[in-house]
C-alpha positions as a Markdown table, in Angstrom:
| # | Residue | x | y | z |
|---|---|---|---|---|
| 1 | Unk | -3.9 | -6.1 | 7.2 |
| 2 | Unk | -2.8 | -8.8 | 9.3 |
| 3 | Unk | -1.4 | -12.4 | 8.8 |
| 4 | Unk | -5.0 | -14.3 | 8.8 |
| 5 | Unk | -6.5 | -11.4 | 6.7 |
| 6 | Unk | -3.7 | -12.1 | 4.3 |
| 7 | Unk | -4.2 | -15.8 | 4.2 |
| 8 | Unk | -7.7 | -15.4 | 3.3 |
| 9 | Unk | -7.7 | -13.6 | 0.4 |
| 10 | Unk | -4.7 | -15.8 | -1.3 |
| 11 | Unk | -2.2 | -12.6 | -0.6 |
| 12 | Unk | 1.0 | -14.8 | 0.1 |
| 13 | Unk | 2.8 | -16.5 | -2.7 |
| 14 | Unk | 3.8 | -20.4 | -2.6 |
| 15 | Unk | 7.1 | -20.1 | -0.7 |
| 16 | Unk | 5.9 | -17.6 | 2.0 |
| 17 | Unk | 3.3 | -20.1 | 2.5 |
| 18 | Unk | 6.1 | -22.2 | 3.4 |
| 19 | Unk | 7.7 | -19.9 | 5.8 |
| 20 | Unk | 4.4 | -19.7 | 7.7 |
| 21 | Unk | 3.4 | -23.2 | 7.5 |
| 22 | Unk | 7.2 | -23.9 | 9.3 |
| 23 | Unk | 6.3 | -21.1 | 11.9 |
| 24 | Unk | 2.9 | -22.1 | 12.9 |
| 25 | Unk | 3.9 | -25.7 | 12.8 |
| 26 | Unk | 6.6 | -24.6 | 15.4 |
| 27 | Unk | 3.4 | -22.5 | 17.4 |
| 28 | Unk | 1.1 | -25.4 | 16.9 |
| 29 | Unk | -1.3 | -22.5 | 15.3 |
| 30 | Unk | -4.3 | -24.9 | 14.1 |
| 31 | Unk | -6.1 | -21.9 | 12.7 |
| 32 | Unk | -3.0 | -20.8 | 10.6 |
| 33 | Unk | -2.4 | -24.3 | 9.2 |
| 34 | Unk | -5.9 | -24.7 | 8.3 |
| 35 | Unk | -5.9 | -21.4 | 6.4 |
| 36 | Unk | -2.4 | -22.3 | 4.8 |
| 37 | Unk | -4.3 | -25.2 | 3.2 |
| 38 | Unk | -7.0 | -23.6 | 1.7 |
| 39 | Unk | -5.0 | -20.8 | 0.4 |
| 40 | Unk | -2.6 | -23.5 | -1.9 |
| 41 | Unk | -5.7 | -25.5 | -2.9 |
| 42 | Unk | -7.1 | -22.0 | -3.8 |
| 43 | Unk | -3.5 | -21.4 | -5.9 |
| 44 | Unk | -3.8 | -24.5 | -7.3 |
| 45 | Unk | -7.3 | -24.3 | -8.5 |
| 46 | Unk | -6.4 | -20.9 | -9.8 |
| 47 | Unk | -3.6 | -22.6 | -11.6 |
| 48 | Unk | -0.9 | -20.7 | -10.2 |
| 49 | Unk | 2.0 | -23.1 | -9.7 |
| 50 | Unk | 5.0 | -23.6 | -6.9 |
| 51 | Unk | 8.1 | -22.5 | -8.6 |
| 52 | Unk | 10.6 | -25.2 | -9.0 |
| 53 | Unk | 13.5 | -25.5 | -6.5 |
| 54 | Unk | 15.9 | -27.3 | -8.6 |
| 55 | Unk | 17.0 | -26.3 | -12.1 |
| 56 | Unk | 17.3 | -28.3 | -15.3 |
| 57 | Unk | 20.1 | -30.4 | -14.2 |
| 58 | Unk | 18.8 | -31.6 | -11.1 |
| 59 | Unk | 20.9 | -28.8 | -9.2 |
| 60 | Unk | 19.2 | -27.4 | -6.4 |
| 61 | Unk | 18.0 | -23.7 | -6.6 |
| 62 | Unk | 18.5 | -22.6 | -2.9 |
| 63 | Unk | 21.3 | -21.7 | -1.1 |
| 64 | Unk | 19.9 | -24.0 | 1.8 |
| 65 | Unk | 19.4 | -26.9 | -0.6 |
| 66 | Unk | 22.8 | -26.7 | -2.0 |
| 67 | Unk | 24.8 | -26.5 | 1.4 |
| 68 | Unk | 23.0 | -30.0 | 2.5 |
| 69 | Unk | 23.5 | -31.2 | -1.1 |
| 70 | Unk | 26.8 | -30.5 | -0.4 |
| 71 | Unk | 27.8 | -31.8 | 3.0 |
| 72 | Unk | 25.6 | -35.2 | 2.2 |
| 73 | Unk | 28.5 | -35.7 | -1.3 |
């Protein structure tokens, strides 16, 4: 099954979405985008939710989040 077969039946969780959304902004990939969109409105309606990428404490949960956390202190 490929990528747009994927994106239309809602296969890719919330932070893959992200990962393709950066990609296909990068490939100016109209189609992708498109799909992208309708697949978090579809999670949404669903009521599936984003996970949270900071903690509790405000702390960021990535690694990515916490080195520019860190270089901007």
């Amino acid at each position: 099954m490929n990528r747009i077969e994927k994106l239309k039946n809602d296969l890719y969780s919330f932070e893959e979405l992200d990962t393709l959304e950066k990609n296909a902004t990068q490939l100016r990939d109209a189609e992708t985008l498109r799909l992208i969109t309708r697949s978090r409105a579809s999670k949404t309606a669903k009521g599936e939710q984003p996970k949270s990428t900071v903690d509790a404490d405000g702390e960021p949960l990535t690694k990515r989040a916490r080195r520019e956390a860190k270089a901007k202190r």
